[in-house]
C-alpha positions, 0 to 999 in steps of 0.5 A: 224840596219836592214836597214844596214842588208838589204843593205848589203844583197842587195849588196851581191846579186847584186854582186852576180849575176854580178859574177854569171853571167860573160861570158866566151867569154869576160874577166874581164874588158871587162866584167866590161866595158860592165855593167859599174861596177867596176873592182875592186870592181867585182874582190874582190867580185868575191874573196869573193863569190867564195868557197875557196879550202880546205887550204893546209898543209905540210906534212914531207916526208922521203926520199925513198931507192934507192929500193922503187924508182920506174918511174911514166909514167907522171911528178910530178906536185907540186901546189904551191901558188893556182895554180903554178905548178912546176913538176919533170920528171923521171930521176932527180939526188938524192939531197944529 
């Protein structure tokens, strides 16, 4: 048993500094090519070490009076699916 422990210690480490490593001038798979490893296997464990954000929740929004409008100098950017962003500019119709 501990031998198992030792072994996925050791290969949580390796991973680990492959993903610790990564350079910013080359992209995954020229990275991976470089050091001769699996792009696969660097991508799920990239996924596995990384921390991941604070999950996202709904929450129900009521609809404003026309008063309580008011115009933001920058649009409204909506994150969506860990990184799409869908944004609004001032000026949109009111959905009825």
């Amino acid at each position: 048993m501990e031998r198992r422990a030792e072994g996925r210690q050791a290969k949580r480490e390796f991973w680990a500094g492959h993903v610790g490593g990564e350079r910013s001038d080359l992209s995954q798979t020229g990275y991976c090519r470089e050091h001769r490893i699996s792009l696969k296997c660097f991508v799920y464990w990239k996924r596995k070490l990384t921390p991941r954000e604070a999950p996202t929740t709904l929450v129900e929004v009521s609809r404003l009076k026309v008063s309580e409008v008011f115009v933001h100098p920058r649009p409204l950017c909506l994150r969506i699916l860990g990184g799409l962003c869908g944004s609004a500019r001032h000026g949109l119709n009111e959905v009825r």
